[in-house]
C-alpha positions in Angstrom: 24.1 -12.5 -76.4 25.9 -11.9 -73.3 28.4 -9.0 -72.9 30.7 -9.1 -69.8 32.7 -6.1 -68.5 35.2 -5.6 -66.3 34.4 -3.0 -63.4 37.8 -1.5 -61.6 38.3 -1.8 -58.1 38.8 2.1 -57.8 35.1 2.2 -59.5 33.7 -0.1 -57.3 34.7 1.3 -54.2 33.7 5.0 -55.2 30.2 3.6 -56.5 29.7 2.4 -52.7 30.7 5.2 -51.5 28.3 7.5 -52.9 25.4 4.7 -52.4 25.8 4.9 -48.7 27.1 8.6 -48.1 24.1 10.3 -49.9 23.5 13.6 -47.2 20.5 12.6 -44.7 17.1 14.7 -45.4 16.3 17.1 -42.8 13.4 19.3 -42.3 13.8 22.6 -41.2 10.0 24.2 -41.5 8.8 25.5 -37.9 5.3 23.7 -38.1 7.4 20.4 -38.3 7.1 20.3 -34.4 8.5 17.4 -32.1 5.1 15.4 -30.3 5.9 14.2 -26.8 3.9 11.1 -24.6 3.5 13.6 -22.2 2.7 17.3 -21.6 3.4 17.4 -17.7 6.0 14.5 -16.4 4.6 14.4 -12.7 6.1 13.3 -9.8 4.5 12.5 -6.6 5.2 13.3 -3.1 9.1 13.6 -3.0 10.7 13.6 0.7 13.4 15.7 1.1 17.5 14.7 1.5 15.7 11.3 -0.8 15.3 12.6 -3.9 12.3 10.5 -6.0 12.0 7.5 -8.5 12.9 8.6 -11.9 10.2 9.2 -14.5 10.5 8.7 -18.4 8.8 10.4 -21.4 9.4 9.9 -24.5 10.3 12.5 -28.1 8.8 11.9 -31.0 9.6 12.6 -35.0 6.0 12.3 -37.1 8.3 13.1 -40.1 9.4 12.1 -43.4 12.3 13.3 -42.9 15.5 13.6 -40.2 14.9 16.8 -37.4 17.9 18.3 -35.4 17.0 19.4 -32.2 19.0 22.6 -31.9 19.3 22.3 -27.9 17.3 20.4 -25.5 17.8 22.1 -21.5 16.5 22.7 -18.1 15.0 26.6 -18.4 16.6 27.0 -14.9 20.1 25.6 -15.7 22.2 25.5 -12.7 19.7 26.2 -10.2 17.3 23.4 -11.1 16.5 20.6 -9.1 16.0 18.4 -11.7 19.0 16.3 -13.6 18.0 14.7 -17.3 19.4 12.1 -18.8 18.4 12.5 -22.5 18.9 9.1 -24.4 21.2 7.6 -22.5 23.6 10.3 -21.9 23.5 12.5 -18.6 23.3 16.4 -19.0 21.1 18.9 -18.4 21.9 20.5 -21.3 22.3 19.4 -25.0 22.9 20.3 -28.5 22.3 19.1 -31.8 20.4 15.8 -31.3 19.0 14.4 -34.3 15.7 12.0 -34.5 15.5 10.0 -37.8 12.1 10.0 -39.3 9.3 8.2 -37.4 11.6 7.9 -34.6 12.0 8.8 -30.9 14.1 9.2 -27.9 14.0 8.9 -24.2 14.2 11.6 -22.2 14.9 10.3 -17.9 14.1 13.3 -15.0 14.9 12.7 -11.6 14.3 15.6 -9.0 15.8 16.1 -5.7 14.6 18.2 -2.8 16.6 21.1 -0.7 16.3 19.8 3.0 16.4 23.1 4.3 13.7 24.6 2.4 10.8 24.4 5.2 8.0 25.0 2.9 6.0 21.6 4.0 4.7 20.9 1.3 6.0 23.2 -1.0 5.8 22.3 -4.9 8.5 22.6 -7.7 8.1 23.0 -11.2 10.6 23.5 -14.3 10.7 23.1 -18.2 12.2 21.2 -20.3 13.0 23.4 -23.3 13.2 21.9 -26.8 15.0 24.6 -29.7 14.0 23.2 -33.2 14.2 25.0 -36.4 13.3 28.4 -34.7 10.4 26.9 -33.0 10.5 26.5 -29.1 8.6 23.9 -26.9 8.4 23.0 -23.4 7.6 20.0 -21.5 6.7 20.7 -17.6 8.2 18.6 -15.0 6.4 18.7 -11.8 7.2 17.8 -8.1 5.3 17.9 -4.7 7.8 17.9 -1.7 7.6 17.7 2.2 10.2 18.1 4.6 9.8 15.4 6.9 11.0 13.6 10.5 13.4 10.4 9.8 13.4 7.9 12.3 16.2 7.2 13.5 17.8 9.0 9.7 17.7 8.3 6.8 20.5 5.9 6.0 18.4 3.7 8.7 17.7 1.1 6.1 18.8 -2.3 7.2 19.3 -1.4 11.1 17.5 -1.6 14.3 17.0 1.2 16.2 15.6 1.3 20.0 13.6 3.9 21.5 12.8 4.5 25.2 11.8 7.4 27.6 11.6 5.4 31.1 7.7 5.1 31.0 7.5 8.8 29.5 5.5 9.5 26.3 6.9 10.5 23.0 4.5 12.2 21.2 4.5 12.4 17.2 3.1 15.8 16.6 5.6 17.5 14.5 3.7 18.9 11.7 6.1 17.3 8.7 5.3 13.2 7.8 7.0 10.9 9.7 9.5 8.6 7.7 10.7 5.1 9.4 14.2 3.6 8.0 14.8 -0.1 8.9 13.7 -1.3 12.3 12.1 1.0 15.0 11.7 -1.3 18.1 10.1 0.7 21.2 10.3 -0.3 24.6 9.5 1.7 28.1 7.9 4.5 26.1 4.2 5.7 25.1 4.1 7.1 21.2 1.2 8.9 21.2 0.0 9.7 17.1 -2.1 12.8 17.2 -5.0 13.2 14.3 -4.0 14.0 10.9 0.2 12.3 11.6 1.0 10.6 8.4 3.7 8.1 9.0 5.0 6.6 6.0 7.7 3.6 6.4 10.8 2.7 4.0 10.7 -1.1 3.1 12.5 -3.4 1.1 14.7 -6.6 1.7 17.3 -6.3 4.8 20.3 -9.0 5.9 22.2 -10.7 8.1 25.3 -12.1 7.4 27.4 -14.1 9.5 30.1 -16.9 9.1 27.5 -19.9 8.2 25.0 -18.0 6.1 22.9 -14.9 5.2 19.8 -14.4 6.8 17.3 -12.0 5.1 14.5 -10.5 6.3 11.4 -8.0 5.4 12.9 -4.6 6.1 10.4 -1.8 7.4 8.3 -2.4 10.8 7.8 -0.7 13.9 7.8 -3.5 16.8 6.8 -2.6 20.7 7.7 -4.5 23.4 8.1 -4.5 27.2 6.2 -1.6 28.5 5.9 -0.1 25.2 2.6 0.9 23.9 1.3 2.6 20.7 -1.7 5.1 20.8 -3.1 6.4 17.5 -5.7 9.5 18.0 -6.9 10.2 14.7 -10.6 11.6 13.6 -12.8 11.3 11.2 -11.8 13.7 9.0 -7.9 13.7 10.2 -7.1 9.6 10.4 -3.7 8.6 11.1 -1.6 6.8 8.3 0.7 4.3 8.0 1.6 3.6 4.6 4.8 3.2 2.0 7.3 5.8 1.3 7.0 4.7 -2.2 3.9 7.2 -3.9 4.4 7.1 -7.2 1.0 5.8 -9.1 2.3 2.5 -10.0 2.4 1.6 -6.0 -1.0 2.9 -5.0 -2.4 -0.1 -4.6 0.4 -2.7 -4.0 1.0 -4.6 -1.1 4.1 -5.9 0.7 6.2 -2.5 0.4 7.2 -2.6 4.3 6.8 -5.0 6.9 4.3 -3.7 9.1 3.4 -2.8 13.0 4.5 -5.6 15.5 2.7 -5.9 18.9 5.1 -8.1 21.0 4.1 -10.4 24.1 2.8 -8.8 27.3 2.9 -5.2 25.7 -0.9 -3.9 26.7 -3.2 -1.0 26.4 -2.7 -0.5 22.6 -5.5 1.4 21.0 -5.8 2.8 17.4 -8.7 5.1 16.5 -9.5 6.1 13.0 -6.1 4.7 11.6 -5.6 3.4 8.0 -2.5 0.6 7.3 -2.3 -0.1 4.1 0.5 -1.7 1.6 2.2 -3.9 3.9 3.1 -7.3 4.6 0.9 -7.4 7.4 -1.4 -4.6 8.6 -0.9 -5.6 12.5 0.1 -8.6 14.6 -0.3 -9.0 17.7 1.4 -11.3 19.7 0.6 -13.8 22.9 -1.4 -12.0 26.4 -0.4 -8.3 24.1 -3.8 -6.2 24.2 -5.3 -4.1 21.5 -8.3 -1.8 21.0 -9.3 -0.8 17.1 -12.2 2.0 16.5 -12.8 3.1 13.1 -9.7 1.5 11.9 -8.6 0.4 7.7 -6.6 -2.2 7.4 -6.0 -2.7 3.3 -3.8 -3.9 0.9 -1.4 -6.4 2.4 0.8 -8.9 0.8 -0.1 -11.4 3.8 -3.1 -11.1 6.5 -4.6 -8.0 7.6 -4.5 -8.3 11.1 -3.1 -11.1 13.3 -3.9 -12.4 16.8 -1.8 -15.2 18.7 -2.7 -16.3 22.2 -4.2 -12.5 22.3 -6.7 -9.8 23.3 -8.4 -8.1 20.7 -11.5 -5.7 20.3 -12.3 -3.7 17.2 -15.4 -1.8 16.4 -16.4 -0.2 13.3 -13.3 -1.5 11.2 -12.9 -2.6 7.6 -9.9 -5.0 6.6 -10.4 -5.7 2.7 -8.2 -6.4 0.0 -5.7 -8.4 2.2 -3.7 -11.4 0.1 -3.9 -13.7 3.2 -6.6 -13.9 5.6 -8.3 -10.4 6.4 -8.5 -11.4 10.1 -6.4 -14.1 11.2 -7.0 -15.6 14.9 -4.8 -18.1 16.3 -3.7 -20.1 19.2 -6.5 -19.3 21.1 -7.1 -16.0 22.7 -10.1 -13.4 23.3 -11.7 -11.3 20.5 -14.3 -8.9 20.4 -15.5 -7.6 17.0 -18.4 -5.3 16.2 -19.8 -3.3 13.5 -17.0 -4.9 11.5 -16.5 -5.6 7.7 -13.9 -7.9 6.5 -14.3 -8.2 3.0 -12.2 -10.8 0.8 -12.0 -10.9 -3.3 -10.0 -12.8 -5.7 -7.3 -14.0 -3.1 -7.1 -17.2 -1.8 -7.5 -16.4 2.0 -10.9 -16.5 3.8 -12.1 -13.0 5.4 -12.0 -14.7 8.7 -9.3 -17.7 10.2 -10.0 -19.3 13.9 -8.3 -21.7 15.8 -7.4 -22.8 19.0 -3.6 -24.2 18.8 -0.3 -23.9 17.8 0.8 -26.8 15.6 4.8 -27.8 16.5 5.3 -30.6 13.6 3.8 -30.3 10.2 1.0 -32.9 10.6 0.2 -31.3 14.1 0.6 -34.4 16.0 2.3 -32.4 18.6 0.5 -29.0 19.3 0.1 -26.5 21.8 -3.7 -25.5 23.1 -5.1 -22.2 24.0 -8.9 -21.8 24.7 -10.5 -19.3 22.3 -13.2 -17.0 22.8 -14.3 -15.0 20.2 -17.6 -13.1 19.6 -18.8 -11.2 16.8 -21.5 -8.7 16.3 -23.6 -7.2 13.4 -20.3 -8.0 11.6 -20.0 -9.0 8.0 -17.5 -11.5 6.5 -18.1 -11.7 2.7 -16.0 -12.1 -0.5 -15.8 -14.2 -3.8 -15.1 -17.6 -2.5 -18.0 -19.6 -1.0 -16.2 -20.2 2.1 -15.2 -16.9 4.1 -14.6 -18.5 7.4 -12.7 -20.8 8.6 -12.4 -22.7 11.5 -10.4 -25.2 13.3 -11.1 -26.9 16.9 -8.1 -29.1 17.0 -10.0 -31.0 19.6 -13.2 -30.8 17.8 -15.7 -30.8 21.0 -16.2 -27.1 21.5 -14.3 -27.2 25.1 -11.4 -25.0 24.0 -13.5 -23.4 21.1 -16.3 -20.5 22.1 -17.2 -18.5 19.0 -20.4 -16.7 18.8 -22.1 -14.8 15.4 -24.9 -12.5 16.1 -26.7 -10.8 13.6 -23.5 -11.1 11.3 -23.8 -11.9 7.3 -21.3 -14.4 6.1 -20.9 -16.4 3.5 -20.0 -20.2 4.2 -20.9 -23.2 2.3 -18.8 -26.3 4.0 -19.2 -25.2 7.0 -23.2 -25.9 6.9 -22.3 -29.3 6.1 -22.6 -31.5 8.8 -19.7 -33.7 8.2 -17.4 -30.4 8.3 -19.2 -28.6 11.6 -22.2 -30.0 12.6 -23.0 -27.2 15.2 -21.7 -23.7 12.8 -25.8 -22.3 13.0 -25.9 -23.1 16.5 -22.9 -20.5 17.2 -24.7 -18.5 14.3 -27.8 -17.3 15.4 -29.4 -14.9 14.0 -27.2 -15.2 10.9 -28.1 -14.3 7.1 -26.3 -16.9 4.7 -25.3 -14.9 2.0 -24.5 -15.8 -1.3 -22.8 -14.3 -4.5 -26.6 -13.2 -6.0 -26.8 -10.9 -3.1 -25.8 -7.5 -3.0 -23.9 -6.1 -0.2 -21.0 -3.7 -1.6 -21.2 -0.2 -3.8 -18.6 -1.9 -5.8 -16.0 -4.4 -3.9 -14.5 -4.3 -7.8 -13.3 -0.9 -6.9 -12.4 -1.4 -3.1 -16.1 0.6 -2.6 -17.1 -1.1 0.5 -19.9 1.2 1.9 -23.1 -0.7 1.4 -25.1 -0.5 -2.0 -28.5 2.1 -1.1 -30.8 0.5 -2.9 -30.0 -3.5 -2.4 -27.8 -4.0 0.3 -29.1 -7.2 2.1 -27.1 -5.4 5.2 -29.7 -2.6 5.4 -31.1 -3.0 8.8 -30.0 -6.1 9.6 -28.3 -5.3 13.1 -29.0 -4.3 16.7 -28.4 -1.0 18.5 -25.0 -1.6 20.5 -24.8 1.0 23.2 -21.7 3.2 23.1 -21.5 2.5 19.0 -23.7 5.0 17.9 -21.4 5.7 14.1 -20.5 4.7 12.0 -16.5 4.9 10.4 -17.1 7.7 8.6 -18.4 9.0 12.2 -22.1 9.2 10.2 -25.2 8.5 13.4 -26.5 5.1 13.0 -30.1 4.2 13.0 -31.2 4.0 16.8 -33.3 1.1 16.5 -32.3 -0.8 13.4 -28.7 0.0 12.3 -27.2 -1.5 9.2 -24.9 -4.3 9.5 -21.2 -3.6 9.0 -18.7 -0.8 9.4 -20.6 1.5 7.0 -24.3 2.7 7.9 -26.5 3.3 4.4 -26.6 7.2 4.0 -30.5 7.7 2.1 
């Protein structure tokens, strides 16, 4: 049988009560340490007056049970140039912090750099001390920093800012980086880039807002024009480099953080030597009649093509454009182009290593167009990638009268445009050529952006001419004096 009682309300509540205010288990033994996700939080090259991205680790409790962190702080308290934001809450100092049992919390550092300390670089380096149960550990929070030349400052971001000197040059040889904000347009004026500059440029999304509508725009590009001109100077073992401002390891290797370098119309006697562009939109365009001379130049890493030519004049020796989401070397609207000892490698994008043509389309079918006569010739190059087809051409009059291209002693990999229907005369403009497809070797490891050619199997080995006045490589290595190796890279046995 059944026997129903009656439970007071008083009882009840005070039941609950106890149920749900039982004290919380804590451990107090000292071998009961906290774990962290890291030992050393790193951060990478921190300009001064910028401060850096902010960097996360992580606390753990491995426990059973609750442990109160007595006090969690910065070992140089005021002085630090670190702040922490520990779980949400900003101090850089705490007490009492409890982490339930196979729990954790999240500890945020950000650092920020004196700009009148003219150590360049000069490092920093601080604890973060953790006070439990009588036992004491540290995690250590680590900065590079560099004193460095804004251009035109730092709160550039978003403007345009012109440059002149009357014809003069302006030589970048300051010893700190240089760091562009916004727009740097020069006109009138020589830069001259002495070896070993490193020029990194602040990108991001500018606009333009007037009455009718916003108008926004890739932020981040240094543009000549007039009787600007841009000389880079670098060596072998000094390049010149244009890169992001943005070096923590998560943007390494991605593209599209700034805009790029802009040659405009008319500008002339541009030349770059041993020069590395990497993780832009575009490496380098350069614009109609505008003349440019590459030696030993990198061009990497772009969210668009790796360089550009319209309507222009262009000669590059010993270069290597890879890794570019567009086109590695675009040419078009006709023009004159030069290219030898050059690699232009293209993997898992669609974009061909190489784009020709002779016209600028003015409706989407290009019914209407603009022609410009291109003459292009190419030399113990190689144009190589995933795709079958890395090259493309196109002759919008089809005859050949507006369209001179020559390959000599290049390897490339094509597969329509061996077909006569597509260009019935490619291996005529291809001679000697070696057809290569994806069961030769070529690359170390293009997997790895290792584009020096493999020792043992490279079908490159050998395979060009002597060039007078080339005689290295672009890692300034002698090539062979009678049979050189076909790209940027000569084999080293």
């Amino acid at each position: 049988m059944r026997q129903l009682f009656r439970l007071s309300p008083l009882a009840f509540l005070l039941a609950v009560f106890f149920l749900f205010c039982q004290k919380e288990k804590f451990t107090y033994n000292p071998e009961d340490s906290l774990e962290f996700s890291t030992d050393t939080l790193r951060f990478d090259t921190v300009f001064t007056q910028i401060g850096s991205a902010t960097r996360i680790f992580k606390v753990y409790n491995r426990h059973k049970k609750s442990i109160r962190i007595d006090k969690i702080f910065l070992e140089k308290g005021s002085s630090s140039r670190f702040n922490l934001n520990i779980d949400g809450i900003s101090g850089d100092s705490q007490s009492d912090i409890v982490i339930a049992p196979n729990d954790s919390l999240y500890i945020f550092a950000a650092v920020s750099i004196n700009p009148n300390d003219q150590n360049s670089p000069f490092v920093l380096d601080e604890n973060v001390v953790f006070e439990t149960n009588g036992n004491t550990q540290k995690v250590v929070l680590e900065a590079w920093g560099q004193n460095a030349v804004y251009l035109p400052s730092r709160f550039g971001g978003g403007g345009v800012a012109g440059y002149g000197c009357q014809g003069g040059e302006w030589v970048w040889d300051d010893p700190r980086p240089y760091v562009i904000y916004g727009i740097l347009v020069v006109d009138s004026c020589t830069v001259r880039i002495p070896a070993g500059t490193h020029v990194y440029v602040h990108g991001g999304l500018g606009k333009v807002v007037t009455d009718t509508a916003v108008y926004r725009y890739n932020d981040g590009f240094i543009a000549f024009q007039g009787a600007g001109k841009l000389l880079v100077e670098g060596t072998p073992d000094k390049p010149v480099i244009f890169e992001s401002d943005r070096l923590e390891p998560e943007f390494n290797d991605e593209p599209g953080q700034w805009t790029g370098i802009w040659l405009q119309s008319g500008t002339t006697g541009h030349r770059l030597e041993n020069c590395i562009i990497r993780n832009s939109v575009i490496g380098i365009r350069v614009d109609s009649a505008a003349t440019l001379t590459l030696r030993n130049t990198q061009i990497y890493n772009t969210g668009s093509s790796g360089l550009i030519g319209i309507h222009a004049n262009i000669t590059a020796e010993n270069c290597l454009f890879h890794t570019n989401t567009g086109y590695s070397i675009q040419l078009e609207y006709g023009g004159e182009y030069h290219f030898t000892y050059c690699t232009a490698a293209s993997y898992g994008v669609d974009g061909e290593a190489l784009s020709m043509g002779n016209v600028l389309c003015l409706d989407p079918g290009c019914y209407e167009y603009s022609l410009f006569p291109l003459l292009a010739r190419f030399q113990n190059c190689i144009f190589y990638g995933s795709r079958a087809d890395q090259i493309s051409l196109f002759d919008r009059l089809n005859d050949g009268s507006q369209f001179d291209y020559q390959f000599q002693h290049c390897i490339v990999r094509v597969r329509d445009l061996l077909k006569e229907t597509a260009n019935p005369d490619f291996i005529d403009h291809c001679q000697p050529c070696l057809y290569a497809d994806n069961g030769d070797t070529i690359f170390v490891n293009p997997d790895q952006h290792h584009f020096r050619l493999d020792t043992l199997h490279s079908v490159a080995n050998r395979y060009a001419v002597p060039i007078p006045g080339i005689a290295k490589d672009l890692d300034g290595k002698l090539r062979d004096a009678t049979m050189p190796d076909a790209g940027c890279y000569e084999i080293e046995f």
